[in-house]
C-alpha positions as CSV (number, residue, x, y, z in Angstrom):
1,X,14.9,55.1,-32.6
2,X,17.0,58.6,-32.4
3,X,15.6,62.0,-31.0
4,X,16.1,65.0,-29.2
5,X,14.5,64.7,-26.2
6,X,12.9,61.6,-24.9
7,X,10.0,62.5,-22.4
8,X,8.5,59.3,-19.6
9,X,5.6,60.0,-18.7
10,X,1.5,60.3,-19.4
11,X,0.4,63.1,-17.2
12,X,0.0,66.4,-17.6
13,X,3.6,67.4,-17.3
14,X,4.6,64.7,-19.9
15,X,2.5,66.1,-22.4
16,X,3.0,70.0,-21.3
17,X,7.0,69.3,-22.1
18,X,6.3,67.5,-25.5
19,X,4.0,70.4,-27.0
20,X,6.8,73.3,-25.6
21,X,9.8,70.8,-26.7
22,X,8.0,70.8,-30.2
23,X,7.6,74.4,-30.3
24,X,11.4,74.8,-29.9
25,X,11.8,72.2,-33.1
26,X,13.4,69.7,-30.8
27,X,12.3,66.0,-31.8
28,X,10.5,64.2,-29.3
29,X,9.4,60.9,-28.2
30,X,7.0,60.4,-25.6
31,X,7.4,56.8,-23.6
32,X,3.5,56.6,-22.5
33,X,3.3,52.7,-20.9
34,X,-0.7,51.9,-21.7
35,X,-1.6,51.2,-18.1
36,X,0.6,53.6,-16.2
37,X,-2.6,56.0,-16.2
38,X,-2.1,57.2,-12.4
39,X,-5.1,59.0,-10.4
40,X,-6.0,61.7,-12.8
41,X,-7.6,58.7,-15.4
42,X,-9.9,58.5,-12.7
43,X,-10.9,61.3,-11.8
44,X,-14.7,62.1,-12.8
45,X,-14.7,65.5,-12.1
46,X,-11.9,68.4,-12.4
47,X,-12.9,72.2,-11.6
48,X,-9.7,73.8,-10.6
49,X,-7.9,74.1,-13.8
50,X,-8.1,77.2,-16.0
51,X,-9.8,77.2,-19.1
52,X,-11.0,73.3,-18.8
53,X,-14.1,73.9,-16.2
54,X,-15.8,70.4,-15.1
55,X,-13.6,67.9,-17.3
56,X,-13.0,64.7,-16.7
57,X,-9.6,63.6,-16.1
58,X,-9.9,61.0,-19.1
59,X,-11.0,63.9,-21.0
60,X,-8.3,66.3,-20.1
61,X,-5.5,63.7,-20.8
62,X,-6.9,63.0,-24.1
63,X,-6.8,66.8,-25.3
64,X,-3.8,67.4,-23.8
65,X,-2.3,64.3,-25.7
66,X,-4.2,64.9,-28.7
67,X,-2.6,68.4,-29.0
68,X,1.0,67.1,-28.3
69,X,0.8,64.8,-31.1
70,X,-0.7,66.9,-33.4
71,X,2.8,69.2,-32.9
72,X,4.5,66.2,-34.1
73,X,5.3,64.4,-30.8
74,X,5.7,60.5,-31.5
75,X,4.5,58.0,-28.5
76,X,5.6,55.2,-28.4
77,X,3.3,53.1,-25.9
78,X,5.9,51.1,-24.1
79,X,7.4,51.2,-19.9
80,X,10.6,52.9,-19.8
81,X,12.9,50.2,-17.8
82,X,15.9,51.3,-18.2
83,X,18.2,54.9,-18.6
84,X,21.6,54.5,-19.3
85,X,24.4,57.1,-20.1
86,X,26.8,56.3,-23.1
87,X,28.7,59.9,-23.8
88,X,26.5,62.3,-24.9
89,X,23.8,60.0,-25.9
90,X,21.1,58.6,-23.0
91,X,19.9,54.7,-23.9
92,X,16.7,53.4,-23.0
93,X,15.0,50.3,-22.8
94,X,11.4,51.0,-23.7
95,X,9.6,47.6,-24.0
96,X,11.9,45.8,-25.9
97,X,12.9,48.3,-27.9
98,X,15.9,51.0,-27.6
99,X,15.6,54.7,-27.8
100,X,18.8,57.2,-27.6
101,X,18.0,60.4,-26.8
102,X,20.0,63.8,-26.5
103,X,17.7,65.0,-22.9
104,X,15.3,62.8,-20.7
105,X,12.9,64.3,-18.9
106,X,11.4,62.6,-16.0
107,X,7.8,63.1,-16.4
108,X,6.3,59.7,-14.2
109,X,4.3,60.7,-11.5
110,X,4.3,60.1,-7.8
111,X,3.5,56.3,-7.8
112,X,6.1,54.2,-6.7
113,X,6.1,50.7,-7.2
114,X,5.9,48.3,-3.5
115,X,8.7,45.9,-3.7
116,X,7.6,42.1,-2.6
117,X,10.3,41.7,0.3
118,X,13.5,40.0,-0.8
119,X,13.0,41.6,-4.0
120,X,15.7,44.0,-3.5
121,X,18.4,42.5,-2.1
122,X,18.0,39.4,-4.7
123,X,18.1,42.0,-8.1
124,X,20.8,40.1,-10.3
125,X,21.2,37.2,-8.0
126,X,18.4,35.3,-10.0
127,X,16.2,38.0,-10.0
128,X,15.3,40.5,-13.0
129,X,13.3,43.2,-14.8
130,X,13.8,42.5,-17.7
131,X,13.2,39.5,-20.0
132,X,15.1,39.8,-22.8
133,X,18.0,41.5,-21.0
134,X,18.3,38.5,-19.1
135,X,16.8,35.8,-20.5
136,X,19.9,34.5,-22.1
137,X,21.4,33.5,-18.7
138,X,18.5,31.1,-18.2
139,X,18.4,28.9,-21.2
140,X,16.9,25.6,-20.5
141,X,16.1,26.6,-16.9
142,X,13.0,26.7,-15.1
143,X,11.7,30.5,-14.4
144,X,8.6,32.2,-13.0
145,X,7.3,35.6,-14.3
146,X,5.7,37.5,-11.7
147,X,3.5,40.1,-13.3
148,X,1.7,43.3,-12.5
149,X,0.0,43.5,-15.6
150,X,-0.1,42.8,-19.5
151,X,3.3,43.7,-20.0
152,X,4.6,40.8,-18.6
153,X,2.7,38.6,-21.0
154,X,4.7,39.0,-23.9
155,X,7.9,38.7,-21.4
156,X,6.7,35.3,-20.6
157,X,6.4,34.4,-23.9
158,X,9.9,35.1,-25.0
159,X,10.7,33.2,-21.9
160,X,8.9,30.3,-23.1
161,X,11.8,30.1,-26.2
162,X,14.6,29.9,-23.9
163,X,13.4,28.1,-20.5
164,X,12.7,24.6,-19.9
165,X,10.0,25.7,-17.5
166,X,7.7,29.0,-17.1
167,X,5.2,29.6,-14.3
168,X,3.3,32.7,-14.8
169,X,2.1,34.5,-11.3
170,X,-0.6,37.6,-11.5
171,X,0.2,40.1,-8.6
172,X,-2.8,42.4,-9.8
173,X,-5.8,41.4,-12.1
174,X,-4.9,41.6,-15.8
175,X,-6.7,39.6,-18.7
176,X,-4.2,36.6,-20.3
177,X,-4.7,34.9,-23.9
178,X,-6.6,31.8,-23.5
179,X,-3.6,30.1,-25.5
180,X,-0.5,30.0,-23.5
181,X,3.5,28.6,-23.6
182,X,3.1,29.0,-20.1
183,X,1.7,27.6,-17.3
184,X,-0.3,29.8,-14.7
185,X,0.6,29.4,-11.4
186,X,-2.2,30.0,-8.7
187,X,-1.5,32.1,-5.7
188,X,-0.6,35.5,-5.2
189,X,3.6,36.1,-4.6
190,X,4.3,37.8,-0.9
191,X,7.4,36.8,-0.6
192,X,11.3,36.0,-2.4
193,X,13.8,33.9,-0.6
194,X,17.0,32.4,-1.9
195,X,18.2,28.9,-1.0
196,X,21.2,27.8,-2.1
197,X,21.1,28.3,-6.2
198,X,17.6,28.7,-6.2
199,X,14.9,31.6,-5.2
200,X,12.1,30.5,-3.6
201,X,8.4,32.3,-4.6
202,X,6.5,32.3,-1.8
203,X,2.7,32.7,-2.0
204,X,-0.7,32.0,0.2
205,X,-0.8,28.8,-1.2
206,X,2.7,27.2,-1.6
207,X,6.4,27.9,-1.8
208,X,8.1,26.6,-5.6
209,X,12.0,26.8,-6.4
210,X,12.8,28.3,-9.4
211,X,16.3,29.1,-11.3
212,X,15.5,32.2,-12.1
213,X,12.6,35.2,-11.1
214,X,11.2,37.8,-13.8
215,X,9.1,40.9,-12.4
216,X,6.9,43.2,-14.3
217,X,5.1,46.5,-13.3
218,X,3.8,49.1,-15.1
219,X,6.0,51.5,-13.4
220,X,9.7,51.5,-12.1
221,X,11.3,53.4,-9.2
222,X,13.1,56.5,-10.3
223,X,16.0,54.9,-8.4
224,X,16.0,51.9,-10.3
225,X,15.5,53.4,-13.8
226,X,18.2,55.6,-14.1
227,X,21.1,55.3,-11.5
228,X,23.0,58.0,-9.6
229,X,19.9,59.8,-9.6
230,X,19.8,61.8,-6.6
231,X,16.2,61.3,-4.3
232,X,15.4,63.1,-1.7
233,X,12.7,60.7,-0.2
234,X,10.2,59.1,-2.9
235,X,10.4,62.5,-5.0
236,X,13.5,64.0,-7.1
237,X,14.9,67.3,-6.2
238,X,15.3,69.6,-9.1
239,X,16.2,73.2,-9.9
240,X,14.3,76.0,-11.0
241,X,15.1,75.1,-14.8
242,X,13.5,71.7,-13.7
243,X,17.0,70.0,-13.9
244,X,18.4,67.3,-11.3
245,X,22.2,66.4,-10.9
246,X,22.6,64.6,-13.9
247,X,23.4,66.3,-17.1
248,X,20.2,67.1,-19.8
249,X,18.0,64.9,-17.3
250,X,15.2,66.9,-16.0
251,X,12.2,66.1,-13.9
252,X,8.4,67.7,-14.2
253,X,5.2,67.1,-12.2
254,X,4.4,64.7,-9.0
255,X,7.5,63.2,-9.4
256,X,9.3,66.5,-8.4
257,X,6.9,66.7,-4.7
258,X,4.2,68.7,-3.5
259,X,1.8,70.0,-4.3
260,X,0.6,67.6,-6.6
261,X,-1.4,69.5,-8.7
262,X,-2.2,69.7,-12.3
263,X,-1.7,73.4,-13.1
264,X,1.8,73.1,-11.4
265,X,2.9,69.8,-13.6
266,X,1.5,71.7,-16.2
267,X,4.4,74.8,-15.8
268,X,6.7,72.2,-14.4
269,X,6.9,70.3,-17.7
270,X,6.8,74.2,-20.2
271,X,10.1,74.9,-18.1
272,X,11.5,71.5,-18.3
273,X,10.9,72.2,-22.3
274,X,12.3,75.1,-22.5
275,X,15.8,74.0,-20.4
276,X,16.4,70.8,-22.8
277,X,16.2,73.5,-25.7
278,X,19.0,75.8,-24.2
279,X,21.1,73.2,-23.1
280,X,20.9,71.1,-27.1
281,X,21.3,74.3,-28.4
């Protein structure tokens, strides 16, 4: 999938830069992961935002998506995993699928994901992200998916084609299919350790040795997603055009700081909009 300007994100800001980018005739593709609804889902009851008095923040989202697709925005309803640079072109893994883009704009929210300990320091030393990026390396090797939510059910059943072995462990409540290539694993992960050749997943309940480790969250570190992008604490510092220090990658909404409101992820993702435009053209 080829467009303009590929936008990650489902807040406010996400959708304020698709409905400006589409008034500037840029194509654009929203990457709106189905559970990454962050606090404003929740919300019951908004009465600070102009023109929207006593709204829901269901509600609001809904409009504000509604409207963005109705200018022509395509969502695709996947987790972003991955950005990668390749010339002019920016690749990323969304799901399973890959979408080059001209501009990103980094439109995710506040939210960062808690790591397990020995998560970290063990990323591509027998522990990944990603199924199929990896899954090739474990062919006819015993694995455990460790899994955040629903995403990673489709993960483990690609798994399942490759591996001798897959143990399935929930880290947060998430419904599974009652048929299964799988086998869930009881007890909740806490910690990673390697030993030897093999990592070690460590819950309440028991310690099991596997070849390999696969984790899935709906939501990825900034850091992780798209390196060499500069941080300054859990937020990413950008300009007044919305732009960070990588080229046509801009950043809108709570992901930029305080304050974390929706009026200012609202403006945050018009300017981020209106930069992308000048700089493609």
């Amino acid at each position: 999938m080829n467009c303009d300007l590929l936008i990650i994100g489902s807040g406010p800001a996400a959708w304020s830069c698709a409905l400006t980018a589409r008034q500037r005739d840029l194509s654009v593709v929203v990457a709106a992961a189905e559970s990454a609804t962050g606090w404003l889902q929740k919300a019951e009851r908004i009465d600070n935002y102009p023109g929207m008095p006593a709204v829901s923040g269901k509600d609001m989202l809904r409009i504000f998506r509604q409207q963005a697709e109705e200018a022509g925005a395509q969502v695709v309803s996947s987790l972003a995993r991955q950005v990668q640079p390749l010339g002019d072109i920016y690749m990323t893994l969304c799901g399973n699928d890959i979408i080059e883009s001209r501009a990103v704009v980094l439109a995710m929210g506040a939210a960062r994901p808690k790591l397990l300990p020995g998560e970290e320091e063990l990323i591509g030393q027998g522990v990944s992200w990603c199924g199929t990026c990896d899954g090739m390396f474990y062919r006819g090797k015993d694995v455990a998916v460790l899994s955040a939510w629903h995403g990673g059910i489709e993960e483990a059943e690609f798994l399942s084609r490759l591996c001798a072995k897959v143990d399935y462990y929930t880290m947060a409540a998430h419904d599974l299919p009652d048929e299964r290539p799988y086998a869930l694993h009881e007890g909740k992960p806490a910690e990673l350790v390697r030993q030897e050749d093999k990592i070690i997943v460590k819950t309440d309940v028991s310690a099991d040795a596997y070849d390999g480790v696969f984790i899935f969250r709906p939501a990825v570190s900034p850091a992780k997603l798209l390196p060499g992008l500069e941080l300054e604490g859990a937020f990413i510092p950008v300009d007044r055009r919305m732009a960070t220090n990588l080229p046509r990658v801009y950043a809108a909404g709570d992901c930029t700081g305080q304050p974390l409101q929706i009026a200012k992820a609202v403006g945050e993702g018009n300017i981020a909009a209106i930069s992308a435009a000048e700089d493609l053209k």
